[in-house]
N, C-alpha and C positions, 0 to 999 in steps of 0.2 A: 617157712612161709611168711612172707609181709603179714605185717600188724594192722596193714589198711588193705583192707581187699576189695578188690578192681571192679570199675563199674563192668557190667553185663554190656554188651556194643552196644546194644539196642537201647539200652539207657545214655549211655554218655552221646548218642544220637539225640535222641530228644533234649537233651541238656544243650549241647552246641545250637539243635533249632531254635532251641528255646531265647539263646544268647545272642543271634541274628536277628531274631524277631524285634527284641528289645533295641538292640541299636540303628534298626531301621526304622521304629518307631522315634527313637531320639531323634536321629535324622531328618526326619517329616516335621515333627515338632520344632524345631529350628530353623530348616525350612521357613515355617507359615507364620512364625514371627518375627524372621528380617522381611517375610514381602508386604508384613504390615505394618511394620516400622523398620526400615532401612538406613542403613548408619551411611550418610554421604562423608567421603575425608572432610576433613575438617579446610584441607587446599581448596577445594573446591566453589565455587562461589554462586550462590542463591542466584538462579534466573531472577531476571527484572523481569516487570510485571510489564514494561511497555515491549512493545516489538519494535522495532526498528525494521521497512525494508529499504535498499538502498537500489533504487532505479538508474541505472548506469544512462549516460547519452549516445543517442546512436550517429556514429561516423557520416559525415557525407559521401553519397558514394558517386564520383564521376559520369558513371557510365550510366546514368537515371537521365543525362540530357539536360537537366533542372540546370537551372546560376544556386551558387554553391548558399544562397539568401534567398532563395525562391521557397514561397510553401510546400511539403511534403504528404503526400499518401502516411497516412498513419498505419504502419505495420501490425501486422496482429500478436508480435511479440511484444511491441512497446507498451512499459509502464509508466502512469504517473507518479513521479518523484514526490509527489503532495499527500496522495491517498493512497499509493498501491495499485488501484483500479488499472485494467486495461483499456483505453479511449478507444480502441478502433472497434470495441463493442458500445460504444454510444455515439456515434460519428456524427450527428447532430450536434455535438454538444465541443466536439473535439477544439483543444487549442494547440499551439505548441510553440518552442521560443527556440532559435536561431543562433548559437554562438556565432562571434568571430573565426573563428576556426574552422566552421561547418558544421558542427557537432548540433542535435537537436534533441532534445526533453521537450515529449509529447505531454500532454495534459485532460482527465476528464472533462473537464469544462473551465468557463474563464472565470470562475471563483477561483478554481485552485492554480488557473495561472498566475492570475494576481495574488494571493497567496504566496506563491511564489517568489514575482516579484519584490514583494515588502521583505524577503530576509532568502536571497537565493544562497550566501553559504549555506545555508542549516539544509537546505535539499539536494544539492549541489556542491561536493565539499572539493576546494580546489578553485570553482567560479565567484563571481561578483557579479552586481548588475551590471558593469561597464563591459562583462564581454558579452553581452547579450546585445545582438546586433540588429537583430528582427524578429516582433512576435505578430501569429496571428489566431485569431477566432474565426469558429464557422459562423457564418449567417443563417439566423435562425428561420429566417424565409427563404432565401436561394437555394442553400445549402452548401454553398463556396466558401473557399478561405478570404477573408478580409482584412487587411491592417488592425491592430488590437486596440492602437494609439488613435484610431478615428471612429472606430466600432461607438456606437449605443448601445447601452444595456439598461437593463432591466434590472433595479435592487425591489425585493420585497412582495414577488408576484407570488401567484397560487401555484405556478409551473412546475412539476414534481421532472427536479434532473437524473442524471443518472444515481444518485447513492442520495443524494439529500433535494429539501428544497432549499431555493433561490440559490443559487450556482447562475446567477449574473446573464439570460440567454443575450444573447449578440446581434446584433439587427447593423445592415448596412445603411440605413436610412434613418431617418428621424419617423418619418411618415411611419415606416414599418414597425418600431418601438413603440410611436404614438396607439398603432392600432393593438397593436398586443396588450397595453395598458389596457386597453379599452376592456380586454375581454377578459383579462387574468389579472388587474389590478398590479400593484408596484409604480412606480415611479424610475422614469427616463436617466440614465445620469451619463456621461462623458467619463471620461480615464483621466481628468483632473477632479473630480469628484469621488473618484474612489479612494478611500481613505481606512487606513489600519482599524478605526471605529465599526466602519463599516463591514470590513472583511470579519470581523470579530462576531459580528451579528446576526451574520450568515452562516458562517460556518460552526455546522450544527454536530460536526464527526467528532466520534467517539472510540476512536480503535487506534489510527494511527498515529503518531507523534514522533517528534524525531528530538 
């Protein structure tokens, strides 16, 4: 007869339970302290704090009838390359610039066109201002597209834009900018008066950056 006598089943049962229980508990506990402190490879590299989105231009497309430099219906897919924002939910406010090519970058409003303008690789990678062929602003009384380079605007009003204020509103007249001052305050200025000072002073966003 063996010198170690055999557990009873019924014991080395509970013994095996007993030894499942235990490692399933390890398991758990190991578990809840990688998902609260989780080891990333070391390859891996720290998201940036800024986003970056990149708003593609959208193609000319022939069969619209338009001259391939004529203003466009703002699509409810297009993004502004400045903010993210979609324009053809503020269509008041809408701008949008022209390549040579036919390619077109819509815009919230004509801050962030201009915006634009002052530094178009940095939203635009691949363009220059020299291929921008024609830009326009909506009229903030008609509500038609206008030339951007004769347009009047408005620095400095009470006018709450689409995402901020003063986002620059666009008037086809003088008369009609005059009277907007009148009610909203700001100051009248032409597109040789707008100036990187100025875009700086306005633009009050806080999310986007490229």
């Amino acid at each position: 007869m063996s010198a170690r006598a055999a557990l009873p089943p019924r014991h080395a049962l509970a013994l095996l339970a007993t030894a499942l229980l235990a490692l399933a508990a390890l398991g758990w506990l190991a578990a809840t302290q990688w998902l609260a402190h989780p080891t990333v490879p070391a390859t891996v590299a720290a998201p940036s704090d800024e986003v970056c989105l990149v708003a593609p231009s959208l193609a000319y497309d022939p069969a619209s009838g338009l001259d391939r430099l004529a203003a466009r219906p703002v699509p409810a897919e297009a993004r502004c390359p400045v903010c993210g924002m979609f324009p053809a939910r503020a269509p008041r406010w809408a701008a949008q610039v022209i390549y040579r090519d036919g390619d077109v970058h819509f815009f919230d409003s004509p801050l962030s066109l201009h915006l634009f303008l002052q530094d178009v690789p940095r939203y635009a990678k691949g363009r220059s201002r020299d291929d921008v062929a024609a830009m326009y602003v909506t009229d903030r009384d008609g509500g038609g597209w206008i030339g951007a380079q004769g347009a009047y605007y408005v620095s400095g009003s009470s006018e709450p834009g689409p995402m901020r204020a003063g986002n620059l509103p666009a008037f086809a007249t003088l008369a009609g900018a005059d009277a907007f001052v009148a009610q909203r305050g700001g100051r009248v200025v032409t597109v040789g008066q707008i100036d990187a000072a100025m875009l700086r002073a306005l633009d009050t966003r806080s999310a986007h950056r490229h």
